[in-house]
N, C-alpha and C positions, 0 to 999 in steps of 0.2 A: 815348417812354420809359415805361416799365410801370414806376407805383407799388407803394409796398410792398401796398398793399392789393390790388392786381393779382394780386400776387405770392403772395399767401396764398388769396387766392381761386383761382390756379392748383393751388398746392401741394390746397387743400381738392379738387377735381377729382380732382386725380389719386390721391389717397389712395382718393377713391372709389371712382373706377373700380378699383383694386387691390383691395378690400373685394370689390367686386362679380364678378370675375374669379376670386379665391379663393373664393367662393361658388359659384361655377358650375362651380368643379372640384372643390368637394365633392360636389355635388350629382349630378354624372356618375361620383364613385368612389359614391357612397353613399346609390345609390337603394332605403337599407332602413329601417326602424324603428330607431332608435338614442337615448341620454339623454344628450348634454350638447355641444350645439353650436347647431344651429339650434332657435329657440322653439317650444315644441308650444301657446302659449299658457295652462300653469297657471301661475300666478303663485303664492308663498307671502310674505307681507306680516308680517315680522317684528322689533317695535320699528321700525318705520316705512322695515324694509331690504326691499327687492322683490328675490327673487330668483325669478329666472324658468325654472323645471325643463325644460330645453330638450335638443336631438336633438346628442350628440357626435363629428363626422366628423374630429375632428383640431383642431377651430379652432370659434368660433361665428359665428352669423350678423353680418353684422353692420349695426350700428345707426347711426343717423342721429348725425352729428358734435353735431346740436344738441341733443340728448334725454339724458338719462343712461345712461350703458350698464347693461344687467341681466345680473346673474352669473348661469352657466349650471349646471346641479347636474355635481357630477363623474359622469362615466360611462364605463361600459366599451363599445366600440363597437365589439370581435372578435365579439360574437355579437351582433343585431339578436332573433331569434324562433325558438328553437329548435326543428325540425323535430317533437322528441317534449318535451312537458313533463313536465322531472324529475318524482319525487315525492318529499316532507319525510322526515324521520327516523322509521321505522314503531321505533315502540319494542316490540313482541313482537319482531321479528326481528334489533333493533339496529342495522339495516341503513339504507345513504345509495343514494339513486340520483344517479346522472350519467348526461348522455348528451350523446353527438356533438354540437359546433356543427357545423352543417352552413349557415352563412350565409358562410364564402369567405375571413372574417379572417386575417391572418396569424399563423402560431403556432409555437409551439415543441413540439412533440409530445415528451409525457412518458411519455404512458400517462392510463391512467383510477387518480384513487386506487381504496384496497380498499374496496369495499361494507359491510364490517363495523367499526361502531367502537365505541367504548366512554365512555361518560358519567363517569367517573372515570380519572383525578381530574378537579376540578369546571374547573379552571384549569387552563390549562397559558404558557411565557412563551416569545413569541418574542422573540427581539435580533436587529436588521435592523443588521448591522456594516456602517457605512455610511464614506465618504473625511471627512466630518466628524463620526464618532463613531459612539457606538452607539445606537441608539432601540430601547427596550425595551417591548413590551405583551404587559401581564396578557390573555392568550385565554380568552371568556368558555366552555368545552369544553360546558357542562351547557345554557348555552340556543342556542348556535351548533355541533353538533356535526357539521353536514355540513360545515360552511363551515371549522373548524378542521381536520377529518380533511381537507380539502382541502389547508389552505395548509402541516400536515404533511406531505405528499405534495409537494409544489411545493420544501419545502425539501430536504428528503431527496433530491429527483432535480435539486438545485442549478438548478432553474428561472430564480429570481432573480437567482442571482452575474451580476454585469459590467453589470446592467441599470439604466436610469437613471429618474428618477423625470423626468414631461413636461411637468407643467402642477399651476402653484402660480396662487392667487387672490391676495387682496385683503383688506383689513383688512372691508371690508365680504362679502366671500369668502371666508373665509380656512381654506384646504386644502390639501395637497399631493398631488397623484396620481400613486400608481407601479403598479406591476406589469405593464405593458407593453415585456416582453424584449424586444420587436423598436424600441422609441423610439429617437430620434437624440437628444431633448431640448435640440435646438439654437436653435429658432427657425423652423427650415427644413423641418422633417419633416411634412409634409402629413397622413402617413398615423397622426403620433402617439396611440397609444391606440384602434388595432384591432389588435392585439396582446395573445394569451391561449393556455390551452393547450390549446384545442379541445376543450373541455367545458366544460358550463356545469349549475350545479344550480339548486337551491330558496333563496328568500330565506326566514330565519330570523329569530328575536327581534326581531321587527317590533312587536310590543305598546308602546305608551308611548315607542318607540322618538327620540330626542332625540340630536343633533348637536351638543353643547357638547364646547368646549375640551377635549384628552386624549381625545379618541372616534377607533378606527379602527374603520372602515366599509368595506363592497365597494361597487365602483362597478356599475352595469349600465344593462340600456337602460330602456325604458318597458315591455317587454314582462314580466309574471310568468315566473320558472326562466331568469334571464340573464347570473346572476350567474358570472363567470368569475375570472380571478385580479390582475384591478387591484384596488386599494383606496384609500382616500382616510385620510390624517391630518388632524387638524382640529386648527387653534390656536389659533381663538375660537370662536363660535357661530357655526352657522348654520343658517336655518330650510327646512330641507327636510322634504317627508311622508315619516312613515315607512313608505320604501320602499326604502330602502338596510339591509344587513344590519350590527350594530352588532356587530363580535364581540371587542371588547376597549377597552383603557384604555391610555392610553401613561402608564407610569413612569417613564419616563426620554429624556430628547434632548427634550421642549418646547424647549427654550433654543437646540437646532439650529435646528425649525424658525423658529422666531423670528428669527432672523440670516439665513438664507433667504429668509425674507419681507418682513426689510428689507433685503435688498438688491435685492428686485425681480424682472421679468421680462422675457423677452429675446420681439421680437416680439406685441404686447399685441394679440389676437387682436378686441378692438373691447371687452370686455366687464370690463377691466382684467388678467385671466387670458393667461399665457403660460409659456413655458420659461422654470424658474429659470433668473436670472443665476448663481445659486452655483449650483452641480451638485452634485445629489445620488445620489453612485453606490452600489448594494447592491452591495458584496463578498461579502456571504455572510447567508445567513440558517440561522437556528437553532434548536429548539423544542426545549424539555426539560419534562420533566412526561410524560412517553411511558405510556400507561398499557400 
């Protein structure tokens, strides 16, 4: 008759071998360059939290039961390396470039936003009208203007509406990532977060760039010009390099994600990160301040 301790020792087996099996079927969707699943080995060591900037295929690697798990940086994982590298906001011309992902992501094709944008006004606010409320951020227009003239574009051609946000962290992680129209955010969705709108530009306001509580941020791969239309919310700190595009300030809904985050995640991908249990659905997005 098999002890309890038999018994746990089985259960530990077989967890594994499941870790390892989900591993192997990332690995055969997601033989590209990608930020936030399996470790590329940088580590960023902050107030004594290890978060480990790691390759995003849906889920992260995962880690030994006995070891601590390390949070993986949120990433967008529709585009890996984009065939041409954007270029930044040419201020003579006023002008943003985008161009084609061309790495196989699934998407929702919008169009390319307009090439021409305008630096006034300095701010502009989106409201992400969400099934528990509204989350409102200050858009930072004047030091992120490709990246705002983008998620203008995203909302105007209702990209976002019905789409659900896939993968929330941890108090010692503590983000929520959406922008990925095509997530199930169930638990189930293998393919969660290679989903974008088949373009991808240039990382902005990268200077001094810092990841405290109220930061929205875009997510992307390792690769420089990856950046597509996931983003991440952030409800404490976290020490990631600035390598993520920091293009605004949440004024309002902290409190949502908060309730979100304590109620947890469905599916805990080995790293304590998974699909919120609360689901968080974008009904509609909005941006005013239009210059």
């Amino acid at each position: 008759m098999a002890t309890g301790k038999d018994r746990q020792k089985q259960l530990a087996r077989e967890h594994h071998e499941r870790q390892l099996q989900r591993r192997l079927e990332r690995e055969q969707r997601n033989k590209r360059t990608a930020i936030i699943g399996s470790t590329v080995g940088v580590v960023v060591v902050v107030g004594g939290i290890v978060a480990a900037v790691a390759l995003l295929g849906g889920g992260d690697e995962p880690t030994d039961a006995a070891a601590s798990p390390a949070a993986s940086a949120p990433q967008d994982t529709a585009s890996a390396a984009p065939a041409a590298q954007p270029k930044p906001y040419d201020a003579a011309t006023g002008t943003c470039e985008y161009v084609a992902d061309t790495t196989g992501g699934a998407t929702k094709d919008v169009g390319m936003p307009p090439a021409k944008v305008k630096l006034k006004p300095a701010t502009k606010t989106m409201t992400l009208d969400t099934n528990l409320g509204d989350i409102v951020v200050e858009l930072d227009n004047a030091k992120a203007p490709c990246t705002v003239n983008s998620l203008q574009h995203l909302a105007d051609k209702k990209f976002y509406d019905g789409s659900k946000c896939h993968r929330l962290g941890n108090d010692k992680f503590p983000m929520l990532q959406c922008g990925d129209p095509t997530a199930k955010a169930d638990g189930k969705g293998a393919a969660d977060g290679s989903g974008g709108p088949g373009y991808v530009m240039v990382e902005e306001n990268l200077k001094g760039a810092a990841y405290k509580r109220g930061v929205m941020a875009m997510a992307k791969t390792p690769a420089p010009g990856s950046t597509g239309s996931q983003f991440f919310l952030v409800y404490g700190d976290i020490g990631l390099t600035p390598d993520y595009t920091p293009v605004g300030t949440i004024t309002k809904g902290l409190d949502i994600l908060d309730k979100v985050n304590k109620a947890g995640v469905i599916g805990d991908s080995g790293d304590g990160t998974g699909a919120p249990k609360e689901t968080v659905e974008i009904k509609d997005v909005t941006i005013s301040g239009k210059s």
